[in-house]
N, C-alpha and C positions, 0 to 999 in steps of 0.2 A: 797779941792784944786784938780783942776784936771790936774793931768801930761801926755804932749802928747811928745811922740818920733817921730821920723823919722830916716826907717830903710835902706837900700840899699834894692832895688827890690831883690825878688829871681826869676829863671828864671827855666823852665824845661829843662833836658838833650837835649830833641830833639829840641830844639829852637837853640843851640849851636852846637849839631853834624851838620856838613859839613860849619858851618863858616867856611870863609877864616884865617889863621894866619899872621902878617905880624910884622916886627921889628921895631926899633926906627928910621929907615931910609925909613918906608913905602915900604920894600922887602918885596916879596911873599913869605912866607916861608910853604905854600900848607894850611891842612887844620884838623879839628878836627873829629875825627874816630870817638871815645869812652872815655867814663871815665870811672876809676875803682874805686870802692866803698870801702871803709873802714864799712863795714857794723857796725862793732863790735868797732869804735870811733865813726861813725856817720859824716866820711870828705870824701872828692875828696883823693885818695891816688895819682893819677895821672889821667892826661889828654892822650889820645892814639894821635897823629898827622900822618899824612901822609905827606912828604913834597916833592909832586908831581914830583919826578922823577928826578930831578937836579943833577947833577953830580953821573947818573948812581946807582939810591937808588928807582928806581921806586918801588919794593916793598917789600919796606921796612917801618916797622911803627919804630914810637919813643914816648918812654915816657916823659912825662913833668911832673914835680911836679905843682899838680895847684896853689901854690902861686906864681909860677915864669910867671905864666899867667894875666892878665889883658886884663877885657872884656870893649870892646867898642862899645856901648849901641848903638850911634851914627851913624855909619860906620857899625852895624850890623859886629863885627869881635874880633880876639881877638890880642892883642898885647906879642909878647913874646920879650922882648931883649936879642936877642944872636946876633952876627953877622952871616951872611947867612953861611960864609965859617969854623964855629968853626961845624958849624952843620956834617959837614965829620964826626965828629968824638963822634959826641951823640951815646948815648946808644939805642941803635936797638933793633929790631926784624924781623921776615918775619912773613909779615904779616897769613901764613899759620901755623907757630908755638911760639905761643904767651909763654911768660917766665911763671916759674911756680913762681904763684902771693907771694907763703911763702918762696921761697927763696930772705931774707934779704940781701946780699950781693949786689943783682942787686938793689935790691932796693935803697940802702943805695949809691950805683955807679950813680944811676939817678939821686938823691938829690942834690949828690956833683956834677956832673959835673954842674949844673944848679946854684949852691951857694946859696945852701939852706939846711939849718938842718930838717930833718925829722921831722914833729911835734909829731911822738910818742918817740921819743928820748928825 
């Protein structure tokens, strides 16, 4: 007997860096940098975003936990639902000095602001 699956495409990094991101209200919320690598699980630990300057954040990056992301295959983009103006207050960086990736605390501060349990937790 022969069993066939069907899986969700995979997609290369550079296919996805410089998509636009936009909300459930179809707001620009700018655009995807980088991803960080969980080498030693084998996942997305985060998505890096830029979100183009809006309220005086021009540069500034922000992490996303990639499950709180959703790509759209479609639209060529990716969906994040936050509200544009909860975004003030996401967990940052300048994009000149990037967090040190083994400190847990920021990590663990990204997840939650987003409503998401860490999957190595």
């Amino acid at each position: 007997m022969q069993h066939t699956s069907t899986y969700e495409p995979v997609l290369s990094a550079t296919t996805l860096i410089g998509d636009p991101v936009v909300n459930a209200k179809d707001e620009d919320l700018g655009k995807v940098e980088d991803f960080m690598l969980d080498l030693g699980n084998g996942r997305i630990r985060y998505a890096v975003l830029s979100f183009g300057g809006f309220l005086g954040l021009g540069s500034k990056l922000f992490a996303v936990p990639a499950e709180a992301l959703k790509i759209d295959t479609k639209n060529h983009r990716l969906i994040l639902n936050v509200e544009k103006e909860r975004l003030e207050n996401a967990p940052g960086f300048d994009k000149d000095e990037w967090p040190d990736t083994s400190e847990t605390e920021w990590q663990l501060a990204v997840y939650e602001f987003y409503g998401h349990t860490p999957y190595w937790r």
